[in-house]
N, C-alpha and C positions, 0 to 999 in steps of 0.2 A: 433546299437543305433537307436533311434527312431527318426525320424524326425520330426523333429519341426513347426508345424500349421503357416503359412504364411499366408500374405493378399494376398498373387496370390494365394493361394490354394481355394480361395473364386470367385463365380463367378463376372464378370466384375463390374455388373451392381449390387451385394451386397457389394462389398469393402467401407468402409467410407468414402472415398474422395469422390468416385463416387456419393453414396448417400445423403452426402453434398450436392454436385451439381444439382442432382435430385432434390432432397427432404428438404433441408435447413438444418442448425446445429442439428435444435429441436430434429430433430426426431434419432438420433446417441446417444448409449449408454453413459455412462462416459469411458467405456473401448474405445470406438471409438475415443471420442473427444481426447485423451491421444494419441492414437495413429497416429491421423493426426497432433496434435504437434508437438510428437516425429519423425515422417517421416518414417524412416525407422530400423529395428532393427539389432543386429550386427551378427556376423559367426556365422552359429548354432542356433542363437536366435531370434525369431519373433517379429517386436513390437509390434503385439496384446498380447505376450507372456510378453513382460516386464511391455505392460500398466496394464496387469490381478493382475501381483504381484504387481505395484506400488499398486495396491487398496486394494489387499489383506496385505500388511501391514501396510496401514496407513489409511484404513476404506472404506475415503470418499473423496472424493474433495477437501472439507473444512479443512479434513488433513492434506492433501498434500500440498495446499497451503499455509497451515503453517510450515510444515516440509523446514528445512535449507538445501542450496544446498549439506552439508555435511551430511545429512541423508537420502537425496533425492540418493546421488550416493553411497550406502550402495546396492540399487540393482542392482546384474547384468546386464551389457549391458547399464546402464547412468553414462555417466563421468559427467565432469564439463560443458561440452558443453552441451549437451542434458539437465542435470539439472538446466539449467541457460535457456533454452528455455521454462522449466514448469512452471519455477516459474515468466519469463516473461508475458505467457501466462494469468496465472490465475489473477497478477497482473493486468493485463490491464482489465482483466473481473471486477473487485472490484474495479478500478475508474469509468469504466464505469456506474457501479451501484450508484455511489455516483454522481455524473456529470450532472446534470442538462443540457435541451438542448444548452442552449445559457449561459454559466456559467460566462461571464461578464458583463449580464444582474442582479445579483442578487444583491441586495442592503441587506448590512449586517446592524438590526438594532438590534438584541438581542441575546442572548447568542445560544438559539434556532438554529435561523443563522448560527451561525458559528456549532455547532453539525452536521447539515445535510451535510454541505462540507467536516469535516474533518473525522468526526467519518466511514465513509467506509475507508478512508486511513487509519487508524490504527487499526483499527478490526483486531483481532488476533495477533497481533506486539508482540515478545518475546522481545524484544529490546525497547527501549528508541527513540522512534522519535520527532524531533522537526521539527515542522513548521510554516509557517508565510504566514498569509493571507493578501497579498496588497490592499491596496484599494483606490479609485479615490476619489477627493473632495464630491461627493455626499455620501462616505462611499458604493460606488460598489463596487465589487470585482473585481478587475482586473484576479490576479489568484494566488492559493495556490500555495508555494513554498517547498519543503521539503529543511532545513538547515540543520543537522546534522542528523547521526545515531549513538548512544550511545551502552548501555550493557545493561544488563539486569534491573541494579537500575541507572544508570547517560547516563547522554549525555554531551559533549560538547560543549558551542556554544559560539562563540564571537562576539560581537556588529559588527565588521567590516563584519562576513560574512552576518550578518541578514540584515546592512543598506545597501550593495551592492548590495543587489536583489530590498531592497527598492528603490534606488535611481533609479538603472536600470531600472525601470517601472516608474520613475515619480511619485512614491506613495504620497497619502498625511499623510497617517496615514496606521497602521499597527497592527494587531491581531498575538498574538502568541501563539502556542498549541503548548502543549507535553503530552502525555502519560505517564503513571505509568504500566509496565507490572505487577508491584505484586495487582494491582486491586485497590490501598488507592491511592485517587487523593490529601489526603493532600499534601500542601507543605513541601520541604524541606527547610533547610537554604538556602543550596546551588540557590534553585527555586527563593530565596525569595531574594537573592543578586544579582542573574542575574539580575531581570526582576528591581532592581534600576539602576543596571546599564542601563539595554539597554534604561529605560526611560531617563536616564542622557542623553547618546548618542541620541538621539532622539530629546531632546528640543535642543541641539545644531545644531544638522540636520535640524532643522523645521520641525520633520516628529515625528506626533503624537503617540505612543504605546498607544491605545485602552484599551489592557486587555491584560491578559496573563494566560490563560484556561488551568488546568491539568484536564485530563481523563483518568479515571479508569472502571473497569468492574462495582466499588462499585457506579458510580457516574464521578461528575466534580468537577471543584469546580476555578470557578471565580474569580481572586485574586481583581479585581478591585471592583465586590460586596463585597468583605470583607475589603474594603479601604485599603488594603495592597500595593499601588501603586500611 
């Protein structure tokens, strides 16, 4: 049997980590960076060997990081452990990108606003996410909360978990985004019954609902510009 291309089979000072260390993340392939997340690979199999195929079956990065940890561990050599490390990985890379340096510095005045915070957290979402942006008397952003994860066409979400996060920060008012993965950011009914509700629950809270933003590939779409709210 042939043996399988290891990172000891590489000299010291070429291994990824190393080079890292040297050299900073920049300069390490996409097969590198895979493989210092993954650490190390299993009997028989190298993780530069399993990071080659994660790419060769799912392209790119941007793939991958869409790919569920259920088709993530379709390759040899990542369980659930290891596939829950990649997809932590690449998450944190996709807030960071959205993440302004000082992100309770941002004062939320227009729909714009709220795009630039939430639209990296849902980029690529197969799923149904809802979120809620708290924010202080000035309309700052305290900080994006995710409430619910849904299915592919519904989510979820009940006023009690949304004013919990609210309350819990001292909020004064609150923004809420969700996503449409079929790309139509029209409303549902369903869209359009929540968001009476959670504004009922709100005025009795003293805790303003702003808007309530669906986002699609096709667009957004503001339910408070359409006086739906």
């Amino acid at each position: 049997m042939k043996k399988s291309f290891t990172v000891r089979d590489l000299p010291k000072g070429e291994r990824p980590r190393e080079r890292l260390l040297r050299l900073g993340p920049e300069v390490l392939s996409s097969q590198e960076i895979l493989s210092v997340i993954l650490g190390r690979g299993t009997r028989g199999k190298s993780v530069m060997n399993i990071a080659q195929e994660l790419l060769s079956k799912f392209g790119n990065l941007k793939a991958i990081a869409g790919a569920s940890v259920e088709e993530l561990c379709q390759i040899d050599g990542i369980g659930p452990a290891k596939a829950c490390q990649i997809k932590a990985a690449l998450e944190l890379g996709k807030r960071v990108e959205g993440q302004p340096e000082d992100e309770t510095k941002i004062e939320i005045k227009t729909t714009q606003d709220v795009l630039k915070v939430v639209r990296p957290r849902l980029k690529d979402k197969k799923r149904e996410y809802f979120l809620l942006l708290l924010l202080d008397s000035r309309n700052q952003l305290i900080r994006p909360v995710d409430i619910s994860i849904g299915s592919l066409d519904a989510t979820v979400v009940h006023p009690r978990e949304v004013f919990k996060e609210a309350i819990s920060a001292s909020a004064a008012s609150v923004i809420c985004v969700h996503n449409h993965p079929s790309g139509n950011p029209e409303p549902s009914e369903d869209d359009l019954n929540l968001t009476k509700r959670l504004v009922q629950a709100g005025k009795l809270l003293g805790i303003e609902v702003l808007d309530h933003i669906i986002i699609g590939w096709q667009g957004y779409y503001s339910l408070k510009s359409r006086n739906l709210m």
